[in-house]
C-alpha positions in Angstrom: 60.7 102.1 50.7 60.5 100.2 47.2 57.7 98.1 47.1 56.4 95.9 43.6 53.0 95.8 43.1 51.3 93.3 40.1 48.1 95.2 39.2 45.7 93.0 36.8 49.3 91.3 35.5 51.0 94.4 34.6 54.0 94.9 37.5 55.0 98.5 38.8 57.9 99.7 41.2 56.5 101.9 43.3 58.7 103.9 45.5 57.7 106.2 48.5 60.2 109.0 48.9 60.3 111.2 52.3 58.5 114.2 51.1 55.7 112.1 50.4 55.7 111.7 46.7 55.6 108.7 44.6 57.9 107.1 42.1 56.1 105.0 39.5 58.2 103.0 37.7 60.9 106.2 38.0 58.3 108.6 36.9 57.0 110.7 40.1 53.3 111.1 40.5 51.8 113.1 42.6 49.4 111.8 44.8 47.0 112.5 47.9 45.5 109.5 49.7 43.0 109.9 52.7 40.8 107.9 54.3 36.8 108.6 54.6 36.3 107.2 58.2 36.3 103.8 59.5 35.4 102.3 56.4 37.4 100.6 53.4 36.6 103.7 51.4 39.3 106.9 50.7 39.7 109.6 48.6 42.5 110.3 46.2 43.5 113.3 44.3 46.3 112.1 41.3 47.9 114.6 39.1 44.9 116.9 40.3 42.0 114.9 39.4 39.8 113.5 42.3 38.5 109.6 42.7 36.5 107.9 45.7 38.7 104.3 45.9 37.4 101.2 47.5 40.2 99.0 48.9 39.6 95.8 50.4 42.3 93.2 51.5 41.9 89.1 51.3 44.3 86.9 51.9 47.6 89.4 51.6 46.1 90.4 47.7 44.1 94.0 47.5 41.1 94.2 45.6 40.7 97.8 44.4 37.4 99.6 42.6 38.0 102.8 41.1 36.0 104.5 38.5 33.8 101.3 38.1 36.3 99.1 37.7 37.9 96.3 39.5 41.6 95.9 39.9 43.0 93.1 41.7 46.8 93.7 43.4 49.6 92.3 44.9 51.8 94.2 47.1 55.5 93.0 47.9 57.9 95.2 49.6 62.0 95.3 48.9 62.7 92.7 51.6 59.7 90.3 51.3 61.1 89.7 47.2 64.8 89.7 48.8 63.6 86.6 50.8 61.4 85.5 48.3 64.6 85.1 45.8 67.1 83.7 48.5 64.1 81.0 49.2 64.1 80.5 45.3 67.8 80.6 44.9 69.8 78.0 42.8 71.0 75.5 45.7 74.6 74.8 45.1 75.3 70.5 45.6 78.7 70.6 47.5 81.3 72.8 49.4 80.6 75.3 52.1 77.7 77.7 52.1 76.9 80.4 54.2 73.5 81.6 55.8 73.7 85.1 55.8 71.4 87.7 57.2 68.9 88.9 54.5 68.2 91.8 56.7 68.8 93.5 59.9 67.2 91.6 62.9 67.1 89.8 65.8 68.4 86.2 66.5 65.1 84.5 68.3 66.2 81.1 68.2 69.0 78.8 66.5 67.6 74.9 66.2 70.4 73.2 65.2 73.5 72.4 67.0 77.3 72.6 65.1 78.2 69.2 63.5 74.6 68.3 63.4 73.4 67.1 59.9 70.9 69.0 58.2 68.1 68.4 54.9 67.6 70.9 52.6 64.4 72.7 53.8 64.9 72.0 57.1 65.3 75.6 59.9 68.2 76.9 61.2 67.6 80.3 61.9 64.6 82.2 63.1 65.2 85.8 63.0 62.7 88.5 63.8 62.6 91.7 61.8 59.9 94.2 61.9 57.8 92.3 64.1 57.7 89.4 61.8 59.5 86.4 62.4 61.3 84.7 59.2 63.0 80.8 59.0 65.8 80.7 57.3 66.2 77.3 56.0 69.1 75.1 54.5 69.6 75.3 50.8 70.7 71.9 51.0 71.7 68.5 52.6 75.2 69.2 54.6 76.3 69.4 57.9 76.2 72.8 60.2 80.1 73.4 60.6 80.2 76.7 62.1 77.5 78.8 64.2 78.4 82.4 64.0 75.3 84.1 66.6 73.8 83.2 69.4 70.1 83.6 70.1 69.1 87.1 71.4 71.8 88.5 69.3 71.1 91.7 66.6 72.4 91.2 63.4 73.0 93.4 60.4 72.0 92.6 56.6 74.9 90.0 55.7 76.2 88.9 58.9 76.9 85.0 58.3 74.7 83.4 60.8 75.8 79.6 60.1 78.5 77.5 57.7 76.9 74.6 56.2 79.8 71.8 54.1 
């Protein structure tokens, strides 16, 4: 799993291979990560030097001392910045558009009916994926001309859900 992490400012790509081992920014690093009891507290052994690492979490940003120092970080996996960008994506003013999965889930619920008009914004799909449940929203004013699921339904990454003209 790819996750992006902005530490003090400075973004890294941090990717967690199978064996264990890190990839920062495509360089792999070894490192040993434990925690000392029920506390925010852990030890970690990088490139063979040892550090005691407070970690404390508030409001979905880390705040991390090590060594003295305070490092403040935000944490975004591969499919939170997927739907971060499709939420941010250039709305396009006219012709059809299509709501596509951004990632395997399941169909919870579909609030909109076909030929009902919709405003940019507004939900028309709520799909659950890793035990989160994410609204997918019209990019713009149109009209829903084709449902393609039905609630309860799985879904792969890029299965159109619903046509908007």
């Amino acid at each position: 799993m790819k996750y992006i992490t902005t530490v003090n400012g400075v973004r890294f790509e941090i990717e967690v291979e199978r064996d264990g081992g890190l990839l920062v920014n495509g360089e792999r690093r070894e490192i040993d990560f434990l925690p000392l009891g029920d506390s925010a507290l852990y030890s970690m052994v990088m490139d063979n030097l040892s550090f005691d690492v407070l970690v404390e979490e508030r409001g979905g940003v880390y705040e991390v001392l090590m060594q003295g120092r305070l490092y403040t970080a935000d944490v975004e996996d591969e499919r939170s910045q997927l739907l971060a960008t499709r939420r941010s994506a250039p709305t396009i003013d006219s012709g059809e558009i299509s709501i596509r999965a951004p990632m395997p889930g399941l169909v919870v619920d579909i609030p909109v009916i076909e030929g009902q008009e919709v405003k940019a914004g507004q939900t028309v799909v709520i799909l659950e994926s890793m035990k989160m449940q994410n609204e997918l929203k019209a990019p713009r004013d149109g009209v829903v001309q084709r449902i393609s699921v039905e609630a309860g339904t799985t879904v792969e990454q890029n299965k159109p859900l619903i046509t908007i003209v």
